[in-house]
C-alpha positions as CSV (number, residue, x, y, z in Angstrom):
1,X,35.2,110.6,98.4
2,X,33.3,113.7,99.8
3,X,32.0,114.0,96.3
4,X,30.6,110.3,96.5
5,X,28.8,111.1,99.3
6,X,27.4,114.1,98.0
7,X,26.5,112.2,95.2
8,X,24.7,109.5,97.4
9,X,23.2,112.0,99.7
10,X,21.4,113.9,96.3
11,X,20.1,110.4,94.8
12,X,18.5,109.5,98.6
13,X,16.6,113.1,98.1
14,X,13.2,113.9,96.3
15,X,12.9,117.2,95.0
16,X,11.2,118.5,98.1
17,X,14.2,117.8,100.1
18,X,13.1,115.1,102.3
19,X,14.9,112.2,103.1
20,X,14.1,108.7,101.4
21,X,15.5,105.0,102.5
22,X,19.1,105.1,101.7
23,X,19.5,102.4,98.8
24,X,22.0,99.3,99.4
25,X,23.7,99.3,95.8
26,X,24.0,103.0,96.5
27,X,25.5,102.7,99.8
28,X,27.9,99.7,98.5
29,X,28.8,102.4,95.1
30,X,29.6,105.2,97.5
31,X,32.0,102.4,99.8
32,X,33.3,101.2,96.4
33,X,34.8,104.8,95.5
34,X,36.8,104.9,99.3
35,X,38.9,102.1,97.5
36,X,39.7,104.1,94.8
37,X,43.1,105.5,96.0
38,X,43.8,102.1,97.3
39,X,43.3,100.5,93.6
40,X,47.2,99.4,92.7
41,X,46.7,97.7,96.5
42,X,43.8,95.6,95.2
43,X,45.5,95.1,91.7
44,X,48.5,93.2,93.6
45,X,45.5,91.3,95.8
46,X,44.0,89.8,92.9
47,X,47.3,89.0,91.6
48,X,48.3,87.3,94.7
49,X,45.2,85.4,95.1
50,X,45.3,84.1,91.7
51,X,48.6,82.8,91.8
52,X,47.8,81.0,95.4
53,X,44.8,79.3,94.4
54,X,46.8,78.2,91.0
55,X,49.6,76.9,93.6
56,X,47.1,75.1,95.4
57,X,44.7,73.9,92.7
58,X,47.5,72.1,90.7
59,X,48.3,69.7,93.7
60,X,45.9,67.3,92.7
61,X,47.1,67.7,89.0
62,X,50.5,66.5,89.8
63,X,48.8,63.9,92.1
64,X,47.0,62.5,89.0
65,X,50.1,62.5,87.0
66,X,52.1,60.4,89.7
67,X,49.0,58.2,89.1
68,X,48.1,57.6,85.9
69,X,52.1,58.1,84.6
70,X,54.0,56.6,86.9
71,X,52.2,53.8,89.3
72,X,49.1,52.9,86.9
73,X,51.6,52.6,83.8
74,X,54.0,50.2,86.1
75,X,57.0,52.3,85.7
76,X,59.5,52.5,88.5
77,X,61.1,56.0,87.7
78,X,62.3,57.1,91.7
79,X,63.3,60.2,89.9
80,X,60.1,61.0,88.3
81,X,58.5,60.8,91.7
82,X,60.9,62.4,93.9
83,X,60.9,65.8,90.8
84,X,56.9,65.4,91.2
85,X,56.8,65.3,95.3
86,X,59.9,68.7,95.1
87,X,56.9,70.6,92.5
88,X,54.3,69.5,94.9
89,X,56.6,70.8,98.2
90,X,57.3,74.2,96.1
91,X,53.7,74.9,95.4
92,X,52.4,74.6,99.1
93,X,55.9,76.9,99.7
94,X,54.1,79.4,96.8
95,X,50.3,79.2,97.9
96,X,51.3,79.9,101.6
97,X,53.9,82.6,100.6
98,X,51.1,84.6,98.1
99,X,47.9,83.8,100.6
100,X,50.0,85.7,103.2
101,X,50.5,88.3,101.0
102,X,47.1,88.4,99.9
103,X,46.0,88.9,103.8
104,X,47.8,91.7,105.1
105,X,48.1,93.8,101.7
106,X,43.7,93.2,101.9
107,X,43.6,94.0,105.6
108,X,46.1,97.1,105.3
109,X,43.7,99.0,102.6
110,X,40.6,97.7,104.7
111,X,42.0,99.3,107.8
112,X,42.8,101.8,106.3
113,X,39.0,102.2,104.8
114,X,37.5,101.6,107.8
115,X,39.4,104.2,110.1
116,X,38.5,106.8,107.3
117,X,34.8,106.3,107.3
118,X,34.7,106.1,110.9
119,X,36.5,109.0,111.4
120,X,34.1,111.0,108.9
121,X,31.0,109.5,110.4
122,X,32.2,111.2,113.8
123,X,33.0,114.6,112.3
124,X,29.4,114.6,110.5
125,X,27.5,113.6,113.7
126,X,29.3,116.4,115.9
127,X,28.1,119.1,112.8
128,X,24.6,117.4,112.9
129,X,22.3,120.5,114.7
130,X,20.7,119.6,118.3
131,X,16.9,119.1,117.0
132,X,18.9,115.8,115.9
133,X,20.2,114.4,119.1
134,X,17.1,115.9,120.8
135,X,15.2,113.4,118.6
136,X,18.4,110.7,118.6
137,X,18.6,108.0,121.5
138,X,22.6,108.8,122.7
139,X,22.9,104.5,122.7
140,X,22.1,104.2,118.5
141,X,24.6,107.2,117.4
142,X,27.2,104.9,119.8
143,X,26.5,101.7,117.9
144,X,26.7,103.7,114.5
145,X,30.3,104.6,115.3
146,X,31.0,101.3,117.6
147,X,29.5,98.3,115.9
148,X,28.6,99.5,112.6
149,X,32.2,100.7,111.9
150,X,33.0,97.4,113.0
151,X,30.6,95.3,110.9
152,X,31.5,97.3,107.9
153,X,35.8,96.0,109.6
154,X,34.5,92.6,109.2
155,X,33.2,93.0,105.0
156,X,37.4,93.5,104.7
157,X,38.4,91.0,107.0
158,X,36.3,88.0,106.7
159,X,33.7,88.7,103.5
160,X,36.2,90.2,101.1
161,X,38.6,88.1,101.4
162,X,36.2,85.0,101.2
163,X,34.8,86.3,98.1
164,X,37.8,86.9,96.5
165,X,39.9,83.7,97.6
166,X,37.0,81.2,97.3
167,X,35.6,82.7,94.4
168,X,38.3,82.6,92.2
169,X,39.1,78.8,93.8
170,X,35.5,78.2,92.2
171,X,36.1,79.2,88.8
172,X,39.5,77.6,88.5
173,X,37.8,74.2,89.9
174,X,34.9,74.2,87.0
175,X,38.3,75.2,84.2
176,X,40.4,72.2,86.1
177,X,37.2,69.6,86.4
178,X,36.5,70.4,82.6
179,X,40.6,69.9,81.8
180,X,39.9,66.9,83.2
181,X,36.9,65.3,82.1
182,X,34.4,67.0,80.2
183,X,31.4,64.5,80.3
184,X,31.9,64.4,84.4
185,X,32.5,68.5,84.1
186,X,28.8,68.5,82.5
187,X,27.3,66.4,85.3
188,X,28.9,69.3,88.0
189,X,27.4,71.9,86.1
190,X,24.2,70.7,87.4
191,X,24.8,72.1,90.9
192,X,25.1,75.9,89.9
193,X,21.4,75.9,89.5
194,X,20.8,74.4,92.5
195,X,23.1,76.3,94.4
196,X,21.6,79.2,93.0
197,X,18.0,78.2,94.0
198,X,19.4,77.6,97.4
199,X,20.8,81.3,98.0
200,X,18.1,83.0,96.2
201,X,15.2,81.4,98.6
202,X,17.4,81.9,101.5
203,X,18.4,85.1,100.9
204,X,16.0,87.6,101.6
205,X,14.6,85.6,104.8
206,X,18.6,85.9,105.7
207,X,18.7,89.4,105.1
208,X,15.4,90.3,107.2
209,X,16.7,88.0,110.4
210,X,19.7,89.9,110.4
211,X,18.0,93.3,110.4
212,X,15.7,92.8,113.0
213,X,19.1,91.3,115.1
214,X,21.3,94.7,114.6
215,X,17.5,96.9,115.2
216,X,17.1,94.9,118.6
217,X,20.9,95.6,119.5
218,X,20.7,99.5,118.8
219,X,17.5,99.4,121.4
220,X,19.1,97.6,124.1
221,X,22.4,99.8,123.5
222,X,20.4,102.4,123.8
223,X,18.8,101.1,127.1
224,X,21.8,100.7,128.8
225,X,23.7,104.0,127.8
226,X,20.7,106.0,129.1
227,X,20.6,103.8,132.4
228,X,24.0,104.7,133.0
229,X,23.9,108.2,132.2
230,X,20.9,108.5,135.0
231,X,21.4,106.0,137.3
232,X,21.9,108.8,139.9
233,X,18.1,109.4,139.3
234,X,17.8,104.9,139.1
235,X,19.2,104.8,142.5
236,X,18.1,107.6,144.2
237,X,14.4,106.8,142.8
238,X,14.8,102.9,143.9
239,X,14.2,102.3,140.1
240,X,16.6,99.5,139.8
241,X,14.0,96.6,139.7
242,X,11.9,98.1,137.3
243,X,15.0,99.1,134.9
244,X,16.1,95.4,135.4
245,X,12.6,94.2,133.9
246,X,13.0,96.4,130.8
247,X,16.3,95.3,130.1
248,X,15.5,91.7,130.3
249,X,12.3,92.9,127.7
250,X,14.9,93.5,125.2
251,X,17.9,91.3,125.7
252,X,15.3,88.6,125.5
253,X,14.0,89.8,122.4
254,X,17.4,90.3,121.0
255,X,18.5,86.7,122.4
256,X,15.4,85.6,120.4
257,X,16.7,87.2,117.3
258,X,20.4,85.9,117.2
259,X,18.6,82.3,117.9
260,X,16.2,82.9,114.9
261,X,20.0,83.8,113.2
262,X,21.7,80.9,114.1
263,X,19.0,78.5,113.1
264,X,18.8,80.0,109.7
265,X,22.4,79.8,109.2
266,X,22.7,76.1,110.2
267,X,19.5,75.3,108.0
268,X,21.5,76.8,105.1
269,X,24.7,75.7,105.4
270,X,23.9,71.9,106.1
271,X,21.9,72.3,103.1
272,X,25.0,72.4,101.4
273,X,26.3,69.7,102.9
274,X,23.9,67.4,102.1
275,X,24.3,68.7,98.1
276,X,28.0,68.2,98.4
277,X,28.1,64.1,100.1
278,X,25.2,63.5,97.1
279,X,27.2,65.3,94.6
280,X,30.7,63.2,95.8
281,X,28.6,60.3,95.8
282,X,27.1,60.3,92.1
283,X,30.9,61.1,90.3
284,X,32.1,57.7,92.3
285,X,29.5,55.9,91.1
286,X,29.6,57.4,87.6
287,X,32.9,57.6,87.5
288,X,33.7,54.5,89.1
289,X,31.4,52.5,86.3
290,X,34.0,54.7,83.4
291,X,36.8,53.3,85.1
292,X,36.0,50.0,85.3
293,X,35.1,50.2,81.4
294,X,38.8,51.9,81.1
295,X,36.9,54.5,79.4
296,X,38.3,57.0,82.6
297,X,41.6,57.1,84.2
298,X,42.0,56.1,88.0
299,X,44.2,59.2,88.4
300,X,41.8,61.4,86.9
301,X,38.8,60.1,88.8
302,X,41.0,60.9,92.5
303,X,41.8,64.3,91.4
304,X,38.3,64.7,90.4
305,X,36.4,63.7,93.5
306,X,39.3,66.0,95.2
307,X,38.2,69.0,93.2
308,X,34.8,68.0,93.9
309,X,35.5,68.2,97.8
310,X,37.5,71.4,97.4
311,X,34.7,72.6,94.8
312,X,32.2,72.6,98.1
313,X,34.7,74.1,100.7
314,X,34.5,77.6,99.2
315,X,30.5,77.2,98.1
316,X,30.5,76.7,102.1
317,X,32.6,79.1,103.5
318,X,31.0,81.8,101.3
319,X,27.6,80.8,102.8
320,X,29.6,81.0,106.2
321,X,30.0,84.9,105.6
322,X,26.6,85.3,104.5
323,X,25.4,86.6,108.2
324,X,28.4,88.8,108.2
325,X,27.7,90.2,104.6
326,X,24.1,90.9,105.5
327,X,25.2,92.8,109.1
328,X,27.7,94.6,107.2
329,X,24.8,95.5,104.6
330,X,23.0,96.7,107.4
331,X,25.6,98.7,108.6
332,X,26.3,100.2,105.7
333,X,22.8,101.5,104.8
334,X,22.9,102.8,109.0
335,X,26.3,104.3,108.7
336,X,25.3,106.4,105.0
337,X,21.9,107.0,106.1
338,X,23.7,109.1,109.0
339,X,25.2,110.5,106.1
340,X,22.7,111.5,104.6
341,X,21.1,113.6,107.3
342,X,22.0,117.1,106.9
343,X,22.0,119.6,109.3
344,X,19.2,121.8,110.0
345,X,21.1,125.1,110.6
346,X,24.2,125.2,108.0
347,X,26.3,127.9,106.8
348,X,25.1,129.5,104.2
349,X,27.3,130.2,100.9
350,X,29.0,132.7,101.1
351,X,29.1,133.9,104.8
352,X,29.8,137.4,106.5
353,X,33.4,137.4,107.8
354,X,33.4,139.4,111.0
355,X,36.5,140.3,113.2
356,X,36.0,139.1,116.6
357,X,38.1,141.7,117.8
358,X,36.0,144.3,116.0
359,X,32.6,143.4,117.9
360,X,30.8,145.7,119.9
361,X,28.9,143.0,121.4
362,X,25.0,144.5,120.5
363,X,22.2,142.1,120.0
364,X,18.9,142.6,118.9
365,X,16.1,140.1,118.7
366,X,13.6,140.8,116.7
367,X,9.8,139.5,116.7
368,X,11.6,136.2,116.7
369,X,9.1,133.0,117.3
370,X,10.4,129.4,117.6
371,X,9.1,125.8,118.9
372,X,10.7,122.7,118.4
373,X,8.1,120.8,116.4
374,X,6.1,123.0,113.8
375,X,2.8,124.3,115.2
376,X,3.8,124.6,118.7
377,X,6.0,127.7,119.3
378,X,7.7,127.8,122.9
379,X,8.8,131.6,121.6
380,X,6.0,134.1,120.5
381,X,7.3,137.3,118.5
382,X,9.1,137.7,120.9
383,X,11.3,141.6,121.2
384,X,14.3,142.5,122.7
385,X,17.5,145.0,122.0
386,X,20.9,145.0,124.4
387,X,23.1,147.3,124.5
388,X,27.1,146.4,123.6
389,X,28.5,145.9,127.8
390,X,25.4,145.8,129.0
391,X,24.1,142.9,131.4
392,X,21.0,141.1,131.3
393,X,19.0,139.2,133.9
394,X,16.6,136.7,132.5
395,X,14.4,134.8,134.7
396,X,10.8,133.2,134.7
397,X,9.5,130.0,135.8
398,X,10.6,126.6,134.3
399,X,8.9,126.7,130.4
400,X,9.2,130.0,130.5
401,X,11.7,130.1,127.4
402,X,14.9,131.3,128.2
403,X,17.0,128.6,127.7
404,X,15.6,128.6,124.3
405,X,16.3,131.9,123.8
406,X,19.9,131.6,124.3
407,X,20.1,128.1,122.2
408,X,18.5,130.3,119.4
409,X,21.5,133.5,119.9
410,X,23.9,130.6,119.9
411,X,22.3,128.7,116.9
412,X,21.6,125.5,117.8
413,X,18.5,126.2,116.0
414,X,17.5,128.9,113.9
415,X,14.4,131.1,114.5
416,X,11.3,129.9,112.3
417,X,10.3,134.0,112.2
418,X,11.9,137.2,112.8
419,X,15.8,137.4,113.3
420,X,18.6,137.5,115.7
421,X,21.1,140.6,114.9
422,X,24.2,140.9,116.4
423,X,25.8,144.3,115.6
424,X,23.3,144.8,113.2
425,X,24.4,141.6,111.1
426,X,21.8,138.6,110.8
427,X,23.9,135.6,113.1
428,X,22.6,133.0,109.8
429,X,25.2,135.0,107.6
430,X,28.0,134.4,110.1
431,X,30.0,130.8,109.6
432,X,28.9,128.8,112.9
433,X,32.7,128.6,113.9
434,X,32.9,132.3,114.0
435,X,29.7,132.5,116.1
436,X,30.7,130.3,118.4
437,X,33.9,132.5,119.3
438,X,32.0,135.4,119.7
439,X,29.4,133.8,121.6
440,X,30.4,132.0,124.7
441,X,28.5,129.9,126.9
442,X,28.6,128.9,130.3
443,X,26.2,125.7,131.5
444,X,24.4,125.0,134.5
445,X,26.6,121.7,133.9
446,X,30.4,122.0,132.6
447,X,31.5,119.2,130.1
448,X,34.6,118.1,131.4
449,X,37.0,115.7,129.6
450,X,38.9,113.0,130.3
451,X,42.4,115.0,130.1
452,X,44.6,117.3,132.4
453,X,43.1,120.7,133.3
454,X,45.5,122.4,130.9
455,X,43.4,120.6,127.8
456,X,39.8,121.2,129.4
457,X,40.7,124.3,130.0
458,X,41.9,125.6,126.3
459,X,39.5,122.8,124.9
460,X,43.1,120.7,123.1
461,X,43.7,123.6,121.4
462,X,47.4,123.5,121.1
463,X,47.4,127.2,119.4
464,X,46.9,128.5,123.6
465,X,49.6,128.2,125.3
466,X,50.1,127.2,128.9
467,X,51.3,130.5,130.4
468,X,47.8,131.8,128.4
469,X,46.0,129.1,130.6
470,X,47.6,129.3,134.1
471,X,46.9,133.2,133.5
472,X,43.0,132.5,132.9
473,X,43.1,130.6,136.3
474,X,44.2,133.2,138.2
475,X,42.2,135.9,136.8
476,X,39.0,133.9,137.9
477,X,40.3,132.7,141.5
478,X,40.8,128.9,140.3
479,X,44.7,129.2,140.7
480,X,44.3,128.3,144.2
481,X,42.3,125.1,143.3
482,X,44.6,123.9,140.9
483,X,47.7,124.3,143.1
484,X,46.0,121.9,145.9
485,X,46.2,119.6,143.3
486,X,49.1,116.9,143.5
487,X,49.8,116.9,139.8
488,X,48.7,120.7,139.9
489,X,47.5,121.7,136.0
490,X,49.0,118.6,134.2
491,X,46.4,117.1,137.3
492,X,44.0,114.0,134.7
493,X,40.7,114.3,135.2
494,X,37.9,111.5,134.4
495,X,35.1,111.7,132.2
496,X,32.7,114.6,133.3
497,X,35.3,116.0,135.8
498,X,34.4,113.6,138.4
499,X,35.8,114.3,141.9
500,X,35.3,117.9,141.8
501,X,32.8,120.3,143.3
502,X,30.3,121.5,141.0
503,X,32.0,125.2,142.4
504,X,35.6,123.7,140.9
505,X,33.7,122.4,137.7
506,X,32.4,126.3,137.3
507,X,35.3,128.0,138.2
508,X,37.5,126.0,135.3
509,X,34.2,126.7,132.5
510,X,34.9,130.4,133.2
511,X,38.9,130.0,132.8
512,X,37.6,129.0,129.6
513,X,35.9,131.7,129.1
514,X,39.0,134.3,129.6
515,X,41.2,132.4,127.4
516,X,39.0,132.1,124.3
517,X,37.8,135.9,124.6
518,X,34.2,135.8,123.8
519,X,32.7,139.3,123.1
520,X,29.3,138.0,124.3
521,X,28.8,135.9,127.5
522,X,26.0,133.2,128.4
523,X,25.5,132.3,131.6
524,X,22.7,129.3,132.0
525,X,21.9,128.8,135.2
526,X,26.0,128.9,136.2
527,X,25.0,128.9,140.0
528,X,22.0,126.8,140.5
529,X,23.4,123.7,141.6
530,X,25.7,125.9,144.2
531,X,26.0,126.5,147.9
532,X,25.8,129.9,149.1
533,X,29.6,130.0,149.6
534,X,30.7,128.6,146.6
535,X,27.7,131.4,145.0
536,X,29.9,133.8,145.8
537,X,33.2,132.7,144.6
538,X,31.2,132.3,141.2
539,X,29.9,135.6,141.5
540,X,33.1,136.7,142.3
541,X,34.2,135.6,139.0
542,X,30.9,136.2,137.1
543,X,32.0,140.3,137.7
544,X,35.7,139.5,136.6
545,X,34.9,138.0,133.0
546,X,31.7,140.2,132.1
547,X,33.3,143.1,132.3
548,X,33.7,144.6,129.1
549,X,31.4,141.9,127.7
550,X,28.1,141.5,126.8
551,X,26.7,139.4,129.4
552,X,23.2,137.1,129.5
553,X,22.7,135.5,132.8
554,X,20.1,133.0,133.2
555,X,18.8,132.5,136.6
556,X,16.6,130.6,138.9
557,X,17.9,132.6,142.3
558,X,17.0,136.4,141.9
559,X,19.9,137.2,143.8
560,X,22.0,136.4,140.8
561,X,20.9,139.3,138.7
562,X,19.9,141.7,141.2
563,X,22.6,143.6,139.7
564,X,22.5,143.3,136.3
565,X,21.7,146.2,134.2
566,X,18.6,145.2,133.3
567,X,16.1,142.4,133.9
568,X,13.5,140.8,131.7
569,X,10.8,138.6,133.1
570,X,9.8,136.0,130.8
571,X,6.6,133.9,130.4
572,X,5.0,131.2,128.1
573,X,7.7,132.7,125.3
574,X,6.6,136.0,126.1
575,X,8.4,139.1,128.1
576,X,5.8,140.2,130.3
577,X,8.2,142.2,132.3
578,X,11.7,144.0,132.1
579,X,13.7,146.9,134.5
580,X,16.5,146.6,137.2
581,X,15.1,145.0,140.2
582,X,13.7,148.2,142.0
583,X,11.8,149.2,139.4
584,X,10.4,145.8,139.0
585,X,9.6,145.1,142.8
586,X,7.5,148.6,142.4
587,X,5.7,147.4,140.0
588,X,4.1,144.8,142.2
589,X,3.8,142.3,139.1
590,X,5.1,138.3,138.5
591,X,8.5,139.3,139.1
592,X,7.9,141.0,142.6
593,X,5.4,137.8,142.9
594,X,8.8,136.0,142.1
595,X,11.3,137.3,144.4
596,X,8.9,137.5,147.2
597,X,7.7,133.7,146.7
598,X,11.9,133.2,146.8
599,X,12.3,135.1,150.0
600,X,10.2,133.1,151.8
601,X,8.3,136.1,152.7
602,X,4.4,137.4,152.3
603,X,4.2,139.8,149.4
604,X,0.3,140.5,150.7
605,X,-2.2,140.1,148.1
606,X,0.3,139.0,145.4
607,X,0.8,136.0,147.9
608,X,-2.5,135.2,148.2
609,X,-2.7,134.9,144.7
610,X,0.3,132.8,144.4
611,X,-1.1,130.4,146.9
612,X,-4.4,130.1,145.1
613,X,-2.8,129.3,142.1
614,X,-0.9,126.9,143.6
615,X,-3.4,125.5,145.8
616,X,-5.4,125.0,142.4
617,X,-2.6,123.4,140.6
618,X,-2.7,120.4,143.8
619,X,-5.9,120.3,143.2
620,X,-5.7,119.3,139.5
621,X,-3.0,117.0,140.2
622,X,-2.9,115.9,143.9
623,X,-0.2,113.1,142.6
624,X,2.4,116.2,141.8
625,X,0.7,118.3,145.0
């Protein structure tokens, strides 16, 4: 199956490499090969719908026998009858026993399709690289794995099933119509045309009403998981007015849609309806005529007309799936053309294996330069070598770069020049997993899942034990914390870690740290949401888990790094500055301008240029000033 979609992923490429429209006979080829391991399931499927529809097609037969055999033909054989009404009693028995089969033995390999894909398509979105979800509304990767898994649920439950049940029902019907008569069997040949007119100018009209309906749900998804992700910021902002006008923008335009939907189903299906009363209609009157003439059974012309009617039901109920055929169309090409989106920072080959254990923890960045879209770098050739233990400060105003800095040592992108060494080995030869457990990182926000403590501490990795966990707390100071606790570290906490301190949130990201051992250490702005107290505590713990490691602290308060071994200054992607904090408040430069501007105090004439530079910022933009 991996193969498949390797196979689909290389016909959806040019040879440049970019990405074309993923194709929907491709898509549907690639979904085709999932059922391949599931083929002895389908086998019995087609055996059980076969024999059903036979069971349930040879009713009227036996109908037309009592007929034209027994009552037409003025016999009175009681036995005959009762023999005809136990066949007639044993084949409903038969069609409900094999349709019933049919069902769950279909829905268990469906299921079982559907859990598979959907389980893949999460496992390739988390490998997808962050310039994707930086460019990817969080709302349309949710409706991928949400409704589009479930579209593709509905092909197995409702269109699959359709096709196979009513389509055989229509072929037996034309074999059983021409058993009967073949001159009226002619006559019904007539409507395959016309049924096939119908669909065809239908069809792609269908197809594009149905597209625009699952594009206008992504958006409004969309909308409403970024509203609820900030409505902090809605709230706080009085916002909730404005938001409300923009939602009603796009549920209107996707209630506009569904209408458009509906009507075009109705349009079509009542169009069979109409064929279907003429069709009933001209086979009484023709057929009626024969009968009269005794050129035409009366038996034959009642099972007729009731293949006829049952001739229609499937024509309709396939044209009943058609909406859910075209969404799960859609959501095939959606769901593969995830697929085919391959990372931008992959592993390459053959990868350098590196002991964890074994690293000394040196990193060297060298002339590196980086932006996130090509032509505008947010890093310039940029230069910088850390010692294995050592600790560095990194600070600079917002823009500055050094959050992109650490995303490129952690490789959520790579660098578009230069390199990033650490211990003299290029990090794009190391396999991403490895990186990551040399390379930890701790955010100005901790990601906390919904689980105990015990799991968001060792991340549900069962390979830590418990005592390895309740050791970790301690070392950092957040035993105390989790004791308070009723449930203590078996203590469930909701999405995001709601209900603790940001402090309590921190303390637990760096009992991470200790029990997954990184040899390098990122701190992003760990203590800028923080009280002064609760700085401490984190500060506290900030000397307990760099010690020994190579530490990168990233801060907005000066007071964070005033002890680190070094610190650089950064600005517009450049260092412009780099010492320990004495050396750098003699030089009288932007970091001095810095610390003196977060004192409060007045740094003399570097003051005075800070507040001209400010003063002439409000007066560009008096809205911001």
């Amino acid at each position: 199956m991996r193969q498949a979609i390797t196979n689909w992923q290389t016909d959806q490429k040019t040879d440049t490499g970019r990405k074309q429209k993923p194709q929907y006979r491709s898509a549907l080829r690639v979904l085709v090969s999932y059922g391949a391991e599931h083929r002895m399931t389908f086998a019995l499927v087609v055996l059980c719908t076969v024999i059903a529809i036979a069971a349930e097609l040879l009713q009227p037969y036996l109908v037309k026998i009592a007929i034209d055999d027994n009552l037409m033909a003025g016999k009175n054989d009681y036995g005959g009858l009762l023999t005809i009404c136990a066949i007639y009693f044993g084949l409903s028995i038969l069609g409900l026993l094999f349709s019933y089969l049919q069902s769950n033995l279909l829905q268990n390999a469906g299921q079982s399709i559907v859990a598979k894909i959907r389980k893949q398509l999460f496992g390739h979105i988390t490998k997808l690289s962050m310039s994707y979800f930086d460019k990817t509304p969080s709302g349309s990767l949710i409706t991928h794995v949400s409704s589009d898994t479930e579209a593709l649920n509905q092909l197995f439950n409702q269109v699959i099933l359709t096709l196979l049940r009513d389509g055989f029902t229509l072929v037996f019907i034309l074999v059983m119509m021409f058993q009967l008569d073949r001159t009226l069997g002619m006559y019904c040949l007539v409507l395959l045309p016309l049924i096939a007119i119908i669909a065809v100018a239908f069809r792609s009209f269908m197809r594009n009403t149905y597209q625009m309906a699952r594009t206008r749900l992504s958006r409004l998804v969309a909308f409403v998981a970024e509203n609820l992700s900030g409505m902090s910021l809605i709230q706080a902002f009085h916002q909730q007015k404005a938001q409300a006008e923009q939602f009603k923008e796009r549920n209107d335009a996707y209630y506009k849609a569904n209408i458009r939907e509906i009507r075009t189903l109705v349009l079509f299906n009542r169009s069979f309806d109409l064929l279907g009363n003429l069709t009933i209609a001209f086979v009484v009157w023709l057929g009626g005529m024969a009968v009269l003439d005794r050129t035409l059974e009366f038996g034959v012309l009642y099972a007729f007309i009731t293949y006829i009617r049952q001739f229609f039901q499937p024509v309709i109920a396939i044209t009943q799936q058609w909406n859910t055929l075209q969404s799960a169309t859609v959501a095939v090409n959606r769901i593969w053309g995830v697929f085919d989106i391959r990372p931008e920072v992959e592993d390459k080959p053959q990868p350098v294996r590196i002991e964890r254990e074994a690293v000394q923890g040196r990193i060297d960045f060298n002339r590196i330069t980086f932006g996130y879209e090509s032509g505008s770098p947010v890093i310039h050739g940029l230069g910088l070598h850390i010692h294995p233990g050592e600790m560095i400060g990194i600070v600079g105003t917002t823009g500055a770069g050094k959050s992109s800095l650490i995303s490129l040592l952690c490789r959520f992108y790579d660098v578009q020049e230069g390199s990033i060494l650490i211990d003299g080995i290029d990090i794009r030869e190391l396999p991403q997993a490895e990186l990551q457990r040399i390379v930890g990182l701790v955010q100005q926000e901790p990601y906390l899942y919904a689980g105990s403590i015990i799991d968001n501490v060792r991340m549900f990795d069962e390979s830590i034990s418990r005592d390895e966990v309740i050791r970790a707390c301690e070392f950092v100071g957040a035993d105390r914390l989790v004791r308070r606790m009723k449930d203590g570290y078996e203590t469930k906490l909701s999405e995001r870690g709601s209900g603790l301190s940001a402090g309590e949130r921190q303390l637990l990201s760096f009992a991470r740290i200790i029990v997954f051992r990184p040899r390098i250490l990122i701190l992003d702005e760990a203590t800028a949401n923080l009280d002064s107290q609760t700085e401490q505590l984190i500060q506290q713990a900030l000397k307990v888990v760099s010690e020994g490691r190579t530490t990168l602290v990233i801060a907005h308060r000066l007071s964070t790094v005033m002890q680190a071994d070094r610190i650089i200054v950064m600005r517009r992607g450049r260092i412009v500055e780099e010492g320990k904090h004495h050396e750098l408040l003699a030089m009288q430069g932007y970091y001095e301008e810095l610390y003196r501007h977060a004192q409060g105090g007045e740094p003399g004439a570097n003051r005075g240029r800070f507040q001209g530079n400010f003063q002439g910022s409000r007066a560009a933009n008096p809205v911001t000033g």
